[in-house]
C-alpha positions in Angstrom: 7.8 22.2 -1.9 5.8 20.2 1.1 3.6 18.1 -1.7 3.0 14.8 -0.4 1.3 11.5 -2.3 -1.0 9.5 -0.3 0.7 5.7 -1.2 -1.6 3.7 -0.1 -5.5 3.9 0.6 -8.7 2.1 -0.2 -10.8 5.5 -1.8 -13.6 3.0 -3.2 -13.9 2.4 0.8 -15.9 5.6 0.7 -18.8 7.3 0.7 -19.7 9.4 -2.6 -20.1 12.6 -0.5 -17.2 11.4 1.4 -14.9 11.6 -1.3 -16.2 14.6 -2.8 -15.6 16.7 0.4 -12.3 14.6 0.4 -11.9 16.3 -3.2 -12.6 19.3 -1.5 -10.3 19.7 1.1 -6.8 18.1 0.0 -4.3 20.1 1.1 -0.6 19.7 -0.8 -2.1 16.3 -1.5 -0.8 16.1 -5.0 -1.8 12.3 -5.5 -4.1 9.5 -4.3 -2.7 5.7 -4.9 -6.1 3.8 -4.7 -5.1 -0.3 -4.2 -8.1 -2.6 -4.7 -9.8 -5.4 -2.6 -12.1 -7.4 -5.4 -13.3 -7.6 -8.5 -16.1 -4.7 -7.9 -13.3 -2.9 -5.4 -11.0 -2.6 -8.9 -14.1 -1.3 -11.2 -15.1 1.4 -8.7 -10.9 2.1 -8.5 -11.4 2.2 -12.3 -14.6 4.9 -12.5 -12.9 6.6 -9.4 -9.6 7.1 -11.7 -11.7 8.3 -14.5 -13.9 10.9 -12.4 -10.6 12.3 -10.5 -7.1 13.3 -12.4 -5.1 13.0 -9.0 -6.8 9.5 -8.2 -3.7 6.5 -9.5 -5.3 3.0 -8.9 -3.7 -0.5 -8.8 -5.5 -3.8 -9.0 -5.4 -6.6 -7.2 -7.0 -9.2 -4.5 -6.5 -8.1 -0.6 -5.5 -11.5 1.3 -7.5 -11.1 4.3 -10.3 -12.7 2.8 -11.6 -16.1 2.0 -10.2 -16.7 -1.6 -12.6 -16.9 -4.5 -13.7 -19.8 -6.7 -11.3 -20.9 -9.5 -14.4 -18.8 -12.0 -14.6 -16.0 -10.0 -10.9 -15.9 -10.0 -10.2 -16.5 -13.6 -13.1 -13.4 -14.0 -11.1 -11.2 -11.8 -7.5 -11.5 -13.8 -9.3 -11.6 -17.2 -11.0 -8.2 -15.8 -7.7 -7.0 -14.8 -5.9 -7.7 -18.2 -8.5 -6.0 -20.0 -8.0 -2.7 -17.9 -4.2 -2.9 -17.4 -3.6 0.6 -19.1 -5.1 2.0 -16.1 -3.4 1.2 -13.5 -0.2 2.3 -11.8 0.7 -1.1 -9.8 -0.7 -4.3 -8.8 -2.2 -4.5 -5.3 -3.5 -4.8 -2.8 -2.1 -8.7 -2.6 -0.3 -10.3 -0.4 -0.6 -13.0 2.6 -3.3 -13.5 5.0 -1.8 -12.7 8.7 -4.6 -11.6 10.4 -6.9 -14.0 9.2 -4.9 -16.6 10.2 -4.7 -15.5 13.7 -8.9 -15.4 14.1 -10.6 -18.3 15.4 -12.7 -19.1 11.7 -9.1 -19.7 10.2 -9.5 -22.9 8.8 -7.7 -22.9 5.9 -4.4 -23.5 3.9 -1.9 -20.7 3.2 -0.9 -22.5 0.1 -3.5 -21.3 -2.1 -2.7 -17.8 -0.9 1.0 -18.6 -1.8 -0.3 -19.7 -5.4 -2.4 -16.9 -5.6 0.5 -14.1 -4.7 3.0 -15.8 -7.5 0.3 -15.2 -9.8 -0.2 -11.1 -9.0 3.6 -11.2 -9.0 4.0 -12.8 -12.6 1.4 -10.7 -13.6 3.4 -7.5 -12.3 6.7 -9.2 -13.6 5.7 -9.3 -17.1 3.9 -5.8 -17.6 6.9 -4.4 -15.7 4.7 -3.2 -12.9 5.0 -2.3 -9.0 3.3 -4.5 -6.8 2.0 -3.1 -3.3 1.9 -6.0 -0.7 -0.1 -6.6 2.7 3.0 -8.8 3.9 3.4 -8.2 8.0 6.0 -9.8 10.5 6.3 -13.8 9.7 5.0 -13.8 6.3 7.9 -10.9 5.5 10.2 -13.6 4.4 7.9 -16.1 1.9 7.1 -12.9 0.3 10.5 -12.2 0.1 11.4 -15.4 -1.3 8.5 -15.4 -4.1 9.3 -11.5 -5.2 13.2 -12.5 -5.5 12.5 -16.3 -7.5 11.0 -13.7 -10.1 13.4 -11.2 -9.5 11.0 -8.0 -8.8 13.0 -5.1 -7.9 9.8 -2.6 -7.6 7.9 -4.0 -3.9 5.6 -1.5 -1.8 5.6 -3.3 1.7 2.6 -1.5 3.1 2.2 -0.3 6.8 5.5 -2.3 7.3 5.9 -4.4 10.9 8.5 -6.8 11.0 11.9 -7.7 12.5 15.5 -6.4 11.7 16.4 -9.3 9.8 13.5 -9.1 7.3 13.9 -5.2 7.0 17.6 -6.0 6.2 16.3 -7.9 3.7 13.7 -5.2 2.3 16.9 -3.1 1.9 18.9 -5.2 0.3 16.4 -5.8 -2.4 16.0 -2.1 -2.7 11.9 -2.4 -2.3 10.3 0.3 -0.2 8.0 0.6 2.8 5.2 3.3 3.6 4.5 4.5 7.2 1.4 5.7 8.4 -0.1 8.3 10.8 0.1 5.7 13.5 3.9 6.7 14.0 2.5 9.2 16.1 1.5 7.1 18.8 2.8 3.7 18.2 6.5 3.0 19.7 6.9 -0.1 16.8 6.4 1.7 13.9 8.9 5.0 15.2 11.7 2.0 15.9 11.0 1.1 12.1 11.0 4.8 10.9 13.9 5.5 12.8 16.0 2.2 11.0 14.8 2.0 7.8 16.6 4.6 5.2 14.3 7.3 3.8 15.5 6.6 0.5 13.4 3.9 0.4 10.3 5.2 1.9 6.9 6.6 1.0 4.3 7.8 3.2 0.4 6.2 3.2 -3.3 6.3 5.2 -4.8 3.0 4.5 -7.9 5.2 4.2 -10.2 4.0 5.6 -9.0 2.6 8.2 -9.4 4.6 11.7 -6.9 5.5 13.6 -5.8 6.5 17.5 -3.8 9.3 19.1 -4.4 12.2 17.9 -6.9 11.2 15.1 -9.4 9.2 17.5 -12.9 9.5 16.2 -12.1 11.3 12.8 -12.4 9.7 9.4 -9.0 9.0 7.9 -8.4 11.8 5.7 -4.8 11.9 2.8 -4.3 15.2 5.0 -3.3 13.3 8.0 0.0 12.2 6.1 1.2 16.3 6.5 1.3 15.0 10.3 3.3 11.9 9.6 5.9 13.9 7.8 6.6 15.9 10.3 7.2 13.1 12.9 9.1 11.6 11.1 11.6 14.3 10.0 12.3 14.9 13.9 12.7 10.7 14.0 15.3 10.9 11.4 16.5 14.8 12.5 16.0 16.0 8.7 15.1 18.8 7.9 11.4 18.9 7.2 11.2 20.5 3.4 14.0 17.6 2.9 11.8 15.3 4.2 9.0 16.3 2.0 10.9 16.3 -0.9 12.0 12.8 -1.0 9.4 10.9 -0.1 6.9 12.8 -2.9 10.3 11.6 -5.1 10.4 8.5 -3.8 7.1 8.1 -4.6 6.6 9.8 -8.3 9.5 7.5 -9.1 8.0 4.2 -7.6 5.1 4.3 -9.6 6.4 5.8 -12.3 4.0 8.8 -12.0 
């Protein structure tokens, strides 16, 4: 069995055509775990879910954005609640670290903190998984807020962070996804290499581009049959035992 699960990828993103030829093409690509950006990113997840059998979607707020109105936000969770037999997990939520780094940052993170208790609660009492945008220095508060409300199911998306916090990942049992970026990207193959499989998924963060090998192509779940292989020869396992885990790792994370 080399079935894989895409873990992790923005389908509303896309194009109607583009999905469709996306449809089209999947190859051993037995799922597709849509996370959400917004309100309208989450009802698109929602018709997407309905329109395609393999499509799993999660709802949520993606941090790297200037947060709502107190209204808009209140609309968003009342939206959510409403639709919560649809989806898989929570997410995308999480902290704002690239925000912060550009020059229009001018903002608290505190409301941000506020903000990712309340998607974690949410997840906490309807006994959901959460997937989290939670990179190097904000790995710990995130940490700190998914243990004060003891969550034991955590996605860490596209993982990059220290030994220390990955200990830490471990130790609370929550999981990471890599990307097809551990092709070409010497941080992410130290991670792979470190991090136990058993606690691993693989992802695309469709849309999003990437380099290497996969310059000037649109991110398609198909490029995960690539990251699979790299990382068997990282971890020197044998590739159908690769496969199999992490599409277990992954049916059993989301409960799917």
């Amino acid at each position: 069995m080399r079935k894989v699960i895409d873990s992790h990828l923005h389908l509303d993103k896309y194009l109607d055509n583009e999905i469709l030829m996306m449809m089209k093409t999947l190859d051993q690509v037995d799922m597709l775990i849509s996370v959400s950006y917004d309100l309208e990113s989450c009802k698109r997840n929602s018709t997407l879910s309905k329109s395609y059998q393999n499509v799993k979607t999660a709802f949520g707020f993606h941090p790297e954005q200037a947060i709502i109105t107190d209204e808009e936000m209140a609309d968003l969770f009342q939206w959510v609640y409403s639709h919560i037999d649809e989806m898989i997990a929570v997410g995308e939520v999480g902290l704002p670290y690239y925000l912060r780094t550009s020059s229009s940052w001018s903002s608290s993170l505190e409301p941000y903190k506020e903000l990712l208790e309340e998607w974690v609660k949410l997840a906490s009492k309807n006994n959901l998984p959460i997937s989290l945008h939670a990179v190097y220095d904000d790995v710990p508060t995130v940490c700190s807020i998914l243990e004060k409300h003891s969550i034991e199911k955590a996605h860490f998306h596209w993982f990059k962070g220290v030994d220390t916090d990955m200990d830490r990942i471990i130790r609370n049992g929550h999981f990471i996804s890599l990307t097809p970026d551990i092709l070409y990207e010497e941080e992410i193959q130290v991670i792979a290499k470190r991090f136990p499989i058993s606690q691993m998924m693989v992802e695309t963060d469709g849309p999003w581009p990437f380099e290497g090998p996969f310059s000037g192509r649109i991110t398609h779940p198909n490029m995960i049959h690539q990251t699979v292989r790299q990382l068997s020869e990282l971890k020197t396992i044998s590739i159908d035992k690769t496969y199999e885990t992490l599409y277990v790792n992954t049916r059993n994370f989301f409960d799917i």
